[in-house]
N, C-alpha and C positions, 0 to 999 in steps of 0.2 A: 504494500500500500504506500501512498504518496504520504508522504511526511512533511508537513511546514509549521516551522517552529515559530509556533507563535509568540508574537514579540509584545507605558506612560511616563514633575521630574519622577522619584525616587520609585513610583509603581510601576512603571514601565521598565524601568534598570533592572528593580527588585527580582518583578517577576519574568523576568522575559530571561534573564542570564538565570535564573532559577528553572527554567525550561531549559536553555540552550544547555545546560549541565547534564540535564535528565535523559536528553536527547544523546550527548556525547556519551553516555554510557547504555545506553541502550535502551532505556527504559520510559520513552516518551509516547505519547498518544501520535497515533495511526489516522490516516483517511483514507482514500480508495482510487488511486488511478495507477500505480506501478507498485506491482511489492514482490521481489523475487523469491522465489521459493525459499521454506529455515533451509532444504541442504544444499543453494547453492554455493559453490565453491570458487569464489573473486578469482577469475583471470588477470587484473589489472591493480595492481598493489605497490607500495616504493622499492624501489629496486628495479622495476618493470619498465620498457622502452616508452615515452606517450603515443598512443594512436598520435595520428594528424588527424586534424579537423577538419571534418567535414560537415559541412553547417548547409540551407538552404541558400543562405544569404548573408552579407555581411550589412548592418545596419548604421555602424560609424567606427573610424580608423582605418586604420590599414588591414587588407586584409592578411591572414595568415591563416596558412594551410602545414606550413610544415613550422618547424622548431627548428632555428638558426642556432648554431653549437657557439656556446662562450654567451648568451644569452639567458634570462632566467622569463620564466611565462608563469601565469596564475591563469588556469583553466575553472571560469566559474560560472556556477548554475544558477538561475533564478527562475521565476514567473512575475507576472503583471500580478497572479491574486494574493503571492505570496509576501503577507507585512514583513515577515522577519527578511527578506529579500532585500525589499525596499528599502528600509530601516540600514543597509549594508553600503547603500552607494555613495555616501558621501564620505565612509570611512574606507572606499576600495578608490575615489576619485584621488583621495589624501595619499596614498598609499602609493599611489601610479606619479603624483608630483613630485613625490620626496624621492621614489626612485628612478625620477625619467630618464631615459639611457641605458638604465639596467637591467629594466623590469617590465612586460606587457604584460596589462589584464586584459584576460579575452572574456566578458560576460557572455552566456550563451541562453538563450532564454528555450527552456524546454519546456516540455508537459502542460503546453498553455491551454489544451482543451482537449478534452477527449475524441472529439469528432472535429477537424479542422477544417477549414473551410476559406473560401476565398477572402472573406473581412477577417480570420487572424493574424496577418502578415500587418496591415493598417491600422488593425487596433495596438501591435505590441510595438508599429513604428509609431502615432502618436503617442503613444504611452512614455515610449522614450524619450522623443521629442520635449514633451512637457516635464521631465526632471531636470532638462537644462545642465546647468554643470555640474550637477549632482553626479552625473555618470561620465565622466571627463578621463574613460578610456574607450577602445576596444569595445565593442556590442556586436553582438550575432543572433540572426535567428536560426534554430535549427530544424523546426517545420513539421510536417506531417511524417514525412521519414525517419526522423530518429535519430540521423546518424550520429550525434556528437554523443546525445544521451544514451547509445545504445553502447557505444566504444568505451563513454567513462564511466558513468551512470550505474548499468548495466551489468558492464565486466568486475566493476568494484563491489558490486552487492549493495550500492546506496542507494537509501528509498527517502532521503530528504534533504530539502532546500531550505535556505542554499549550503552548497558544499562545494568545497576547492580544492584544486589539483596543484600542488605548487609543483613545477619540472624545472628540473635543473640546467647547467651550462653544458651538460655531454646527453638532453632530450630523456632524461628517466623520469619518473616521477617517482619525489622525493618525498612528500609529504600529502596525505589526504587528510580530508576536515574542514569543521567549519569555519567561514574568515572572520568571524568574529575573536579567535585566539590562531591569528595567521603570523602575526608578526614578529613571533620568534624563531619557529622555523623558515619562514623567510631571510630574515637576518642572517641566519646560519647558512644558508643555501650560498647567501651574495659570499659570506667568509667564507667558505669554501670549506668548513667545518662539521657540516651538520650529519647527522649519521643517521642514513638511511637503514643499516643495519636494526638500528632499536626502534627506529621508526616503523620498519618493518615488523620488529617482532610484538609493538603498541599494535599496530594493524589489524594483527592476528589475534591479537588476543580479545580486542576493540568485535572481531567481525563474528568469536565463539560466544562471548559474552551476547549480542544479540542474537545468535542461534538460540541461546540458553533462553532468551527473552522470548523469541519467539513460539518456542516450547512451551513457555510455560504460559505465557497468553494466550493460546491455546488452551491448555489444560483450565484455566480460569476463567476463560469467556463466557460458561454460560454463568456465572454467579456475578461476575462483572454485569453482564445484561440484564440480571433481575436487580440486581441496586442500581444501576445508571436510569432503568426504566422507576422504580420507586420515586428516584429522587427527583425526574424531570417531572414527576406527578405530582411533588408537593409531600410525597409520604416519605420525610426525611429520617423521622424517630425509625420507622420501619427500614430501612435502608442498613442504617446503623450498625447493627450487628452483623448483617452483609458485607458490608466494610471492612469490620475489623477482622474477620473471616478472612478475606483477601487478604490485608498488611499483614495478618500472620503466616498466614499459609505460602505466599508467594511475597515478600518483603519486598523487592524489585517491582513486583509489579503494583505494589501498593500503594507507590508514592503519592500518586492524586486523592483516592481517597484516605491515606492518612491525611494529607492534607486537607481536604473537603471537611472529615470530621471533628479536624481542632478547629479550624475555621467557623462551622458550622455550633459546636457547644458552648462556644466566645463568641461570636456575633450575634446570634439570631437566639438561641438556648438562654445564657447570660450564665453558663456553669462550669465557671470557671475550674472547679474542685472537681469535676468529670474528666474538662479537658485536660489536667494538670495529670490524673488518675491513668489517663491514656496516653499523653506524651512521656511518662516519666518510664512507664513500660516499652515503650518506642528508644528512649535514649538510650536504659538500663538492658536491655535485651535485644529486639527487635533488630535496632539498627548501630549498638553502641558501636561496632566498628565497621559502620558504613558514612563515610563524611556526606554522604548525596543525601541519605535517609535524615540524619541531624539537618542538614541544613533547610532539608521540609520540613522538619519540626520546629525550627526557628521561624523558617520563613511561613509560617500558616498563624503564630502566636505576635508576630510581627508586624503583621500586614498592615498597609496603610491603609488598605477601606476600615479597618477596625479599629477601637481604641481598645489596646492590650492592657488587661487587668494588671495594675499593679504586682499582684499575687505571681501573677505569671509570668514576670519579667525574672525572673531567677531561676523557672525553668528554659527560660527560653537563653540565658546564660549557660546553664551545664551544658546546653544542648551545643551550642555553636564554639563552645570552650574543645566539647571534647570535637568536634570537626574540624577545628584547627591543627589539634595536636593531630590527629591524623592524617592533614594536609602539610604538616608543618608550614603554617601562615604563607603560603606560598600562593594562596590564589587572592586575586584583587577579590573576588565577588565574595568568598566570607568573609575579609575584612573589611568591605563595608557594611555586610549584615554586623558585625560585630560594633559596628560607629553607631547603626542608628539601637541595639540593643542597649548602650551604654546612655545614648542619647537618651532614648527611652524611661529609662533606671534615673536619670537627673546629671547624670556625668557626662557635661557638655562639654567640659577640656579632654577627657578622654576620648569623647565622639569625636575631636576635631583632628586630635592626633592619629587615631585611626584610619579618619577619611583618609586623612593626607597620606598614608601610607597607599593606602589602597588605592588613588590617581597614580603612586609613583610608578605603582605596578602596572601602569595601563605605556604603554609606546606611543601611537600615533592616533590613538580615533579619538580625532578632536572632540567630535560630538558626544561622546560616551563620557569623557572626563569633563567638559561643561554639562552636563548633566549630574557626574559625582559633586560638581565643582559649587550648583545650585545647592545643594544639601551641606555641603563643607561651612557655605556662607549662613545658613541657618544654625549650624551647631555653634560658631562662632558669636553669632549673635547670642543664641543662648549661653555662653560660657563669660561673653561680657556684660551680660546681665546679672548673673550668678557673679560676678567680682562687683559688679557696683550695687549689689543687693544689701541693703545694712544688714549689722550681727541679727540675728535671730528671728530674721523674715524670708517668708519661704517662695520658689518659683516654683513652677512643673511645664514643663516640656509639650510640645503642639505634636500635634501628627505629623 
């Protein structure tokens, strides 16, 4: 099935790099127009020659059919419906400046309809048209044929957009994934450093990991379908224990509804002493050493549609304390779950030092770090408020 990861300031960052994570490990919601069989076996992995492209059409730049040796290329996928796609061109347009001379992005716009017809060529050229220099490389359509999508898409076993192809100076491709964490194997690729080898052996582990996914989303479909149908009905209390069924029996696949459930006994329930009841089981058991699973337990206790109980703010602490240590603080996106939990808690000098770590961690997508950057100047505020606060008068923190 087609996969688009769905991508608002701080709710849009929150929750969209909270998907694109869920996604990167295997464990993200499905749609339905391409999904290759659990046993196929990727012809097209790093280490591997790139096909040349072959597209219907080239939409703007230059075109390129073959990979020029001593050159480095980003072969990347999108669609018109897909937001998380969109959300990507002004951080690939960035990307294409800072390396011009070194680096072509070739965007290839695939899977734009099931049944294509002579207005999809004109809808995905004004579509482009109207980003303006939002898309300031390389555009291709690939058409009713398939070809680019069938050679990388296809061969790779990826069933979601967008996803990139970074190939090297000697035509391999060196790195597969999404371009929203492109820019360090990038780097590596221009140093001449980057190792395909372990790239390789993340690939493979990367493409068993969603067999394994796929298996078992299977084996839990039909219990996922009687709570996804309750809940669309309004029969949420009933749903429930459905839920928790799934997050334990299949932990990987449970991540939306554990999420849904803490979300759901903190917002709309107001029970707090349920939800805490059930994430505390999630941190201590469940998921204690899974950093993706803690950080839905944060991110669901967290959320910015919601004001998170006091009470809760301390499990939502343990949770993202222990997905660090198992990250060892290496990923920008818990470090800024961890700014605004601290934010949260009243600890607005700690929020801000934290943000600021986690911008450091970010390279080049300007837009992604003015968006950390929006919330930075909020904790700030808060932390010079909390200094000019006299002795013994109290503040608390906004969503």
């Amino acid at each position: 099935m087609l996969v688009c990861m769905l991508e608002n300031t701080h709710r849009r960052v929150f929750s969209s790099w909270l998907v694109i994570w869920l996604l990167a490990v295997g464990a993200g919601a499905e749609g339905s127009i391409s999904d290759p069989p659990a046993e196929a076996v990727p012809t097209l992995y790093p280490g591997k020659q790139a096909p040349d492209i072959e597209v219907e059409e080239f939409l703007r730049g230059t075109e390129v059919k073959s990979f020029r040796p001593g050159h480095v290329y980003v072969v990347e996928f999108w669609a018109t419906w897909c937001g998380p796609c969109v959300e990507r061109f002004g951080h690939l347009s960035e990307i294409q400046r800072k390396y011009a001379g070194k680096v072509t992005i070739i965007g290839i716009n695939i899977w734009e309809e099931k049944e294509y017809s002579e207005k999809t060529l004109p809808k995905v050229r004004e579509f482009m048209n109207a980003q303006g220099t939002r898309m300031s490389y390389t555009v291709a359509y690939d058409g009713a044929a398939a070809g680019a999508a069938n050679a990388y898409m296809k061969a790779a076993n990826q069933s979601g957009i967008p996803t990139a192809f970074l190939v090297d100076q000697a035509g391999r491709v060196a790195w597969i994934g999404h371009p929203a964490v492109m820019e360090a194997p990038l780097a590596g690729v221009l140093r001449g450093d980057f190792d395909i080898e372990t790239a390789k052996a993340k690939f493979d582990q990367a493409s068993m990991s969603r067999a394994e996914i796929r298996t078992q989303r299977l084996e839990a479909q039909p219990l996922m379908k009687e709570w996804s149908a309750l809940w669309e009905a309004g029969k949420k209390d009933e749903a429930l224990p459905l839920m928790e069924e799934v997050v334990h029996r299949w932990p990987r696949i449970g991540y939306d509804p554990a999420y849904k459930t803490i979300n759901y006994l903190l917002a709309e329930k107001k029970d707090s002493a349920a939800a805490r009841r059930f994430a505390d089981v999630l941190i201590d058991n469940v998921y204690k050493d899974n950093s993706s699973g803690l950080y839905v337990v944060t991110s669901a206790i967290v959320d910015p549609e919601i004001l998170a109980p006091t009470d809760m703010l301390e499990t939502a602490q343990r949770a993202i304390d222990r997905a660090l240590a198992i990250e060892d603080t290496k990923r920008w996106d818990l470090m800024m779950t961890l700014a605004r939990v601290q934010f949260l808690k009243g600890d607005a000098a700690s929020a801000v030092a934290t943000q600021e770590k986690a911008i450091e961690m970010i390279e080049s997508d300007l837009e992604l770090k003015k968006e950390l950057e929006t919330d930075l100047e909020k904790y700030r505020g808060a932390a010079k408020n909390v200094d000019s606060t006299p002795s013994g008068a109290a503040t608390s923190p906004s969503k």
